[in-house]
C-alpha positions as a Markdown table, in Angstrom:
| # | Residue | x | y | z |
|---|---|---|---|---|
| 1 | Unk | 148.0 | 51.7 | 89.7 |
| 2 | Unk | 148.2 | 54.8 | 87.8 |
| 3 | Unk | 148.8 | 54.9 | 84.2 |
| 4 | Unk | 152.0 | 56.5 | 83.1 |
| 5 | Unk | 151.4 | 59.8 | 81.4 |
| 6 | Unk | 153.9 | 58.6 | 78.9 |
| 7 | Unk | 152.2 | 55.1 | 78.3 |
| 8 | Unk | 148.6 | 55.6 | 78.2 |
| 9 | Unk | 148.0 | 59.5 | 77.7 |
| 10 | Unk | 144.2 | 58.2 | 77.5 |
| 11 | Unk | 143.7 | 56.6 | 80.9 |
| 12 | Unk | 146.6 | 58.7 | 82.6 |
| 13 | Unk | 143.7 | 62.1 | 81.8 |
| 14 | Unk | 140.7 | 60.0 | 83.3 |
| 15 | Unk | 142.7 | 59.1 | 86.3 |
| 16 | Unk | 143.9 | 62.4 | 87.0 |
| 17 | Unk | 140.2 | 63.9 | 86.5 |
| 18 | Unk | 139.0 | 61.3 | 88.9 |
| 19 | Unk | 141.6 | 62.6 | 91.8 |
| 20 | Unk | 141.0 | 66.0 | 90.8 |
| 21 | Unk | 137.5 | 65.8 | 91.2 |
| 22 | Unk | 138.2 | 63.6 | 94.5 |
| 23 | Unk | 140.2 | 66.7 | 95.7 |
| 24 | Unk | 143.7 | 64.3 | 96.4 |
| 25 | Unk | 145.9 | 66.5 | 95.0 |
| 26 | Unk | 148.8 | 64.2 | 96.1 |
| 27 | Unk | 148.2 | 61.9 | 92.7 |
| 28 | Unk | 147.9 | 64.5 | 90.1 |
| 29 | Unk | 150.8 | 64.6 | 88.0 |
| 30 | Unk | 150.8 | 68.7 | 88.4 |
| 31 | Unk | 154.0 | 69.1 | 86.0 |
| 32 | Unk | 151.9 | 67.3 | 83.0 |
| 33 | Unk | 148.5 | 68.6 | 84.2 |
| 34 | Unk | 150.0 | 72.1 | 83.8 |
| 35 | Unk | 151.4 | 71.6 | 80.5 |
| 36 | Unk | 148.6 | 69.5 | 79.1 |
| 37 | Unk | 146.0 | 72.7 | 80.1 |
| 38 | Unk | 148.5 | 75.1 | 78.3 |
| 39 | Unk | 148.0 | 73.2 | 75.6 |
| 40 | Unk | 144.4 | 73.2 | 75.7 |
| 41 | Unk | 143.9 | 77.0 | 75.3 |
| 42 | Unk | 147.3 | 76.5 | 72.3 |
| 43 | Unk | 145.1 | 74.1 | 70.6 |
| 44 | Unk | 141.8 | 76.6 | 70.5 |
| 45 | Unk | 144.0 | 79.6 | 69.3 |
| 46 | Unk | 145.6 | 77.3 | 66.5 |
| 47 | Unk | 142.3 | 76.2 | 66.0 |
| 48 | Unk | 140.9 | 79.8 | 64.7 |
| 49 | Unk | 144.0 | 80.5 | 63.5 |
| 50 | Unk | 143.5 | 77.9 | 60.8 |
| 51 | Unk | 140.1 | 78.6 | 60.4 |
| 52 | Unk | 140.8 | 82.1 | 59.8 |
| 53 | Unk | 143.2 | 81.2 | 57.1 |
| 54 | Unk | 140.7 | 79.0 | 55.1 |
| 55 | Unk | 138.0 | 81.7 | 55.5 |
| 56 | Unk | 140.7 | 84.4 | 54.3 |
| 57 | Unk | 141.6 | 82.5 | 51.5 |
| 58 | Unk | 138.7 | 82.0 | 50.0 |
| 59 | Unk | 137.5 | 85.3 | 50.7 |
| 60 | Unk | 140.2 | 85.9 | 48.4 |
| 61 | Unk | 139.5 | 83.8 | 45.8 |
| 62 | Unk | 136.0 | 84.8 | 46.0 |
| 63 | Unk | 137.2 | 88.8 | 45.4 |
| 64 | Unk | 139.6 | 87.8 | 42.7 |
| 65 | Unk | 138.4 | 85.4 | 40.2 |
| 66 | Unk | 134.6 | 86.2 | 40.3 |
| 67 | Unk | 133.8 | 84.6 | 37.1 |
| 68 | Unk | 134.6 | 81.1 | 39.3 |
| 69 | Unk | 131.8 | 81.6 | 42.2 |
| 70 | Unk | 128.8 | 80.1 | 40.4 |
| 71 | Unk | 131.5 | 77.0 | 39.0 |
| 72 | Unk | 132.9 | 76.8 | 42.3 |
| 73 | Unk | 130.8 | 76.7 | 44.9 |
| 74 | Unk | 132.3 | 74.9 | 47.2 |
| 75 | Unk | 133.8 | 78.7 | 48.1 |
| 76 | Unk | 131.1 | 79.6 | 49.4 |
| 77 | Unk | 130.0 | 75.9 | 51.2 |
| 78 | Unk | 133.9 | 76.5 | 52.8 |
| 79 | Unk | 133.4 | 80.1 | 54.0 |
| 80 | Unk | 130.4 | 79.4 | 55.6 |
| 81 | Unk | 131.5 | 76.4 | 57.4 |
| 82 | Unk | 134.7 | 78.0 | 58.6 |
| 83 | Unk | 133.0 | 81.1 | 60.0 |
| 84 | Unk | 130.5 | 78.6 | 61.9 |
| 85 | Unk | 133.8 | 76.9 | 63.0 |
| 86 | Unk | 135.2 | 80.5 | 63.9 |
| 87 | Unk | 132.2 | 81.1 | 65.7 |
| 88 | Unk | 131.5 | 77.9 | 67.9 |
| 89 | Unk | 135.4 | 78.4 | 69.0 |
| 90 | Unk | 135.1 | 81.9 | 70.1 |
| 91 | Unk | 131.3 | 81.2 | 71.6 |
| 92 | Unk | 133.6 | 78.2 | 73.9 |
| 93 | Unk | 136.7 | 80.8 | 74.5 |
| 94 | Unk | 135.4 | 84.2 | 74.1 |
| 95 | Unk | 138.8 | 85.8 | 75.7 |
| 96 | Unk | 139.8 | 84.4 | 72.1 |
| 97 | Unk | 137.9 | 87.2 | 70.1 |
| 98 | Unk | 141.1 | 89.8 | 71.6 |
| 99 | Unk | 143.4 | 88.3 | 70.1 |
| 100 | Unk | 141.4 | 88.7 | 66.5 |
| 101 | Unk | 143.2 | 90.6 | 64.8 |
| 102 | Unk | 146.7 | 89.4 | 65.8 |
| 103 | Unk | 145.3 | 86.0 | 64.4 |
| 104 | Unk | 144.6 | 87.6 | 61.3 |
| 105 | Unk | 147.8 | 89.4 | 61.0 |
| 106 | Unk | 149.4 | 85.7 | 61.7 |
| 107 | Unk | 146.6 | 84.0 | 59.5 |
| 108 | Unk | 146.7 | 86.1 | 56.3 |
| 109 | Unk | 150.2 | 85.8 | 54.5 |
| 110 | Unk | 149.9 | 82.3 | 54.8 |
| 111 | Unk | 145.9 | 82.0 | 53.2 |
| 112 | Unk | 147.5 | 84.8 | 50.6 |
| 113 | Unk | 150.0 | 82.2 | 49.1 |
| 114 | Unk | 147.3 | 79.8 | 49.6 |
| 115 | Unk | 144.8 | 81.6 | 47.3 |
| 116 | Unk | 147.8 | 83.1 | 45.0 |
| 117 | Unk | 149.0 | 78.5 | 44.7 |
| 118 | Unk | 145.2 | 77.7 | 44.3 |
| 119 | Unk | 144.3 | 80.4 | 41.7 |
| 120 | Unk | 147.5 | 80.8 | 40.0 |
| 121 | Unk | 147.9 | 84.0 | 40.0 |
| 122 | Unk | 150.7 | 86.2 | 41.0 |
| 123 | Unk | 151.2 | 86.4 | 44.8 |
| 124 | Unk | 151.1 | 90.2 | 44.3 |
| 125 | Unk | 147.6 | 90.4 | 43.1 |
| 126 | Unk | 146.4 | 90.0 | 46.3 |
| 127 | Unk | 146.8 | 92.9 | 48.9 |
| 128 | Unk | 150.0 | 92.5 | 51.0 |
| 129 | Unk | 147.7 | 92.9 | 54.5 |
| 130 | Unk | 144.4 | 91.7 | 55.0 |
| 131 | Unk | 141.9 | 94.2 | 53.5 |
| 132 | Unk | 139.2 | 93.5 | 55.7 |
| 133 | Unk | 137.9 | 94.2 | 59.4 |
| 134 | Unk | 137.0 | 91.1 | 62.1 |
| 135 | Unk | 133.4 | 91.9 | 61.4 |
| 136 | Unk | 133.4 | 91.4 | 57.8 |
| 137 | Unk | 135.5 | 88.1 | 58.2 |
| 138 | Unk | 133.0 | 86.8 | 60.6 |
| 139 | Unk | 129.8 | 88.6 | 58.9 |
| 140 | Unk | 128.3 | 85.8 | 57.1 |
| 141 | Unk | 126.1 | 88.8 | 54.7 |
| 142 | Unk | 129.3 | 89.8 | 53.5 |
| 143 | Unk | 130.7 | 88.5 | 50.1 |
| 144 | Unk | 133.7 | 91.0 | 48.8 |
| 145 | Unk | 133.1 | 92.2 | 45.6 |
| 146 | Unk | 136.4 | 92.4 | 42.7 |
């Protein structure tokens, strides 16, 4: 018997693999099976959103409080793990790389208060939109100067 998508998300995914695979479309849960592969391509997008946001804000930080970089270099270590992060998600979903700069737009004010709550300075030190282009987000040769 079937596992209850409710019950046991876990074996309720194999089982509906196994009789999609099988073709016998009569035991897939279609309603759940559509929802679950919306959320799929939700969970990629929030993915680089986020990863965006961590890169941004350290970009940030990097920019504004130069005198930290060689004490803190776990900037730098984060920047370049989030840009390989970035990268591996839009290598699997390249459609993703569109929607780039509306996941900036949707990424920066929040890695702005981020880097104005880490840093402690004022939230208006840091430019009210982001000041820099996809490829120099992703460019892992670029390191904004102050």
């Amino acid at each position: 018997m079937p596992s209850d998508y409710d019950t046991d998300f876990y074996e309720w995914t194999q089982h509906q693999a196994a009789a999609l695979a099988a073709g016998h479309v009569s035991e897939l849960n279609l309603a759940n099976l559509a929802e679950e592969i919306e959320s799929l391509g939700k969970r990629d997008r929030r993915g680089l959103r986020n990863n965006l946001k961590v890169v941004l804000m350290h970009l940030l930080k990097w920019r504004h409080q130069p005198e930290l970089r060689q004490t803190s270099r776990s900037w730098e270590s984060t920047i370049i793990e989030h840009r390989d992060r970035i990268e591996v998600i839009l290598d699997d979903s390249p459609s993703l790389r569109r929607q780039m700069e509306a996941l900036i737009t949707e990424a920066y004010p929040r890695a702005r208060r981020l880097a104005s709550s880490e840093t402690g300075l004022a939230l208006d030190t840091f430019p009210e939109t982001c000041p820099w282009t996809v490829e120099e987000i992703l460019d892992e040769a670029f390191w904004p100067e102050a």
